[in-house]
C-alpha positions in Angstrom: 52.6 75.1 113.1 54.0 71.6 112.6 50.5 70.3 113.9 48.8 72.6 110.9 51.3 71.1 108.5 50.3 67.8 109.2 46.7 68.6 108.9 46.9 70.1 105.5 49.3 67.1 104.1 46.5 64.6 105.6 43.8 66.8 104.2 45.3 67.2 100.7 46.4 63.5 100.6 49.6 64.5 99.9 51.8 67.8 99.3 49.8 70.3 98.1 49.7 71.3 93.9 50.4 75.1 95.2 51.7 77.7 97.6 50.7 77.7 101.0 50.6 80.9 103.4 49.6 80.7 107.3 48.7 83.5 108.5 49.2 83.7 112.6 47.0 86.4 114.7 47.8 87.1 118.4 45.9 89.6 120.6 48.0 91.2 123.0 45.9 93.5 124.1 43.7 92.2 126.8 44.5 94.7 129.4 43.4 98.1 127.5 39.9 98.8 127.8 37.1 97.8 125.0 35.9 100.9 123.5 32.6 102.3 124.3 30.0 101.2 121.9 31.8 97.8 121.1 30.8 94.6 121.4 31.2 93.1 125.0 31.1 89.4 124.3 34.3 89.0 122.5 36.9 87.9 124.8 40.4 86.1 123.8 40.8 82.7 124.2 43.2 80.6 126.3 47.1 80.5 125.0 46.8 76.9 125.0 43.6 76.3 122.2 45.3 75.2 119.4 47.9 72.7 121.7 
């Protein structure tokens, strides 16, 4: 999160003029089965993408 703050400071040039939300997804569940029908090439990636 720190490493997205810093990002967005750098990015704005500054603090931001409004509000800012992050919104944080996880996918815990990789061990049920896809559903038939769905697509087969979406996979999750590593826990270590964004650092």
């Amino acid at each position: 999160v720190a490493g997205v703050h810093a990002a967005l400071l750098r990015h704005v040039g500054g603090h931001p003029a409004d509000d800012v939300a992050l919104l944080v997804l996880r996918n815990d569940r990789n061990d049920r089965p896809r559903p038939s029908g769905g697509p087969a090439s979406l996979t999750a990636p590593p826990d270590d993408t964004w650092g």
